[in-house]
C-alpha positions in Angstrom: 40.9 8.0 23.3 39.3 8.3 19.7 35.9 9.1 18.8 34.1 6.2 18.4 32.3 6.4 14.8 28.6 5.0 15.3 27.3 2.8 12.2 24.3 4.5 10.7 20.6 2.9 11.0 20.1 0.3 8.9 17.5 1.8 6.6 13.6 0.4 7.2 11.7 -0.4 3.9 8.0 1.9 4.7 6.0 -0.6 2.8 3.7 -2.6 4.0 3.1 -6.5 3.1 -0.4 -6.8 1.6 -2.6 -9.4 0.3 -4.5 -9.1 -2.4 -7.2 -11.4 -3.1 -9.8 -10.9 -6.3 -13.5 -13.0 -5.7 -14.3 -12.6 -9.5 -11.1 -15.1 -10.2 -10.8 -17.0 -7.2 -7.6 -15.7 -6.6 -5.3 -14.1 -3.8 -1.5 -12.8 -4.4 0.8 -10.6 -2.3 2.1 -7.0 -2.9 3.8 -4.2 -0.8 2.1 -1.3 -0.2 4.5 1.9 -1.4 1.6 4.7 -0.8 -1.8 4.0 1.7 -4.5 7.0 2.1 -7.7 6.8 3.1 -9.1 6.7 0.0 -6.4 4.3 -2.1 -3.5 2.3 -2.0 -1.0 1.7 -4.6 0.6 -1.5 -4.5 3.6 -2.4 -6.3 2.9 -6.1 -7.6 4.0 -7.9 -10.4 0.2 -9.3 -10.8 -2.1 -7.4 -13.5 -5.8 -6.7 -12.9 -7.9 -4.9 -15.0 -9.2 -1.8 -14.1 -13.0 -2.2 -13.0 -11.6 -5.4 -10.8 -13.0 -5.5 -7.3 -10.6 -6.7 -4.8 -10.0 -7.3 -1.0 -7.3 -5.8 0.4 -5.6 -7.1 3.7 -2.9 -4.1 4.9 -0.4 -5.8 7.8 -0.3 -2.4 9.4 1.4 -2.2 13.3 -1.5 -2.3 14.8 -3.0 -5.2 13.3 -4.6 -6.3 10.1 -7.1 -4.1 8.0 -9.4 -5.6 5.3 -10.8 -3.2 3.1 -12.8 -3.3 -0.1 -11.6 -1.6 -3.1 -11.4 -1.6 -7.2 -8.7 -1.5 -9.9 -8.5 2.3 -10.8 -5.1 1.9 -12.2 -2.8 -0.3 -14.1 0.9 0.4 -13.4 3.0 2.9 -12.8 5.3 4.9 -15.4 6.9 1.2 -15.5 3.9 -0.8 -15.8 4.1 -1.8 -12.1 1.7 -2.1 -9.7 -2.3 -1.3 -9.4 -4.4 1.5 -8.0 -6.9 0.7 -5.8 -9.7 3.1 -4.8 -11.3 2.2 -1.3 -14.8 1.6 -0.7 -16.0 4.4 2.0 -14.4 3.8 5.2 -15.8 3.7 9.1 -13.9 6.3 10.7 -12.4 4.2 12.9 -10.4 2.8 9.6 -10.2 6.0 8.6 -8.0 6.6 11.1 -5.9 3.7 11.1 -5.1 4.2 7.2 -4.6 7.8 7.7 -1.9 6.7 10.7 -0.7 4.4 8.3 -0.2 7.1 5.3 1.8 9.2 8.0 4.5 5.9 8.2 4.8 5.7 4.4 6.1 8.5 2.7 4.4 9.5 -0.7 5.4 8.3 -4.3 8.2 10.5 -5.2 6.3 12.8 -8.5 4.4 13.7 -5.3 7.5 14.6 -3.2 8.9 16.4 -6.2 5.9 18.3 -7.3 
């Protein structure tokens, strides 16, 4: 009998589905998630905000939803995609949760490389 070649895993994207929604504009949009710490998310979005913007930030994480408060910090990445957001000070029970989440996600690769 032959060895029986096993089909690798299918590969599982580590972002996580976010919405985004902005009171100053009466707006909401979705984005993925790419890097979560306590104290920021990046998002990669095709949607531009100004830095300064204050935003509401829903992370689907696996153990349910987490709304946090944040502001623009950042516009784009080296390709002009995406915004930094800088959370408002966290409960540590949140704390938690995002720093569980950060452990799922691996970090943006200048940070792997460096």
């Amino acid at each position: 009998m032959l060895p029986r070649k096993s089909s690798p895993a299918p590969r599982r994207s580590h972002a996580v589905a976010v919405e985004v929604r902005v009171p100053s504009l009466g707006t909401s949009f979705g984005a993925l998630a790419s890097s979560i710490r306590p104290e920021g998310v990046f998002l990669s979005t095709f949607q531009e905000l100004d830095v300064g913007t204050e935003v509401i930030v829903e992370l689907s994480l696996p153990d349910g939803p987490a709304i946090v408060d944040g502001v623009v910090i950042a516009a784009g990445d080296p390709a002009g995609l995406g915004i930094a957001v800088e959370l408002a000070p966290l409960d540590e029970g949140m704390r938690v949760r995002l720093s569980a989440a950060s452990s799922v996600i691996p970090p943006p690769l200048a940070a792997r490389v460096a």
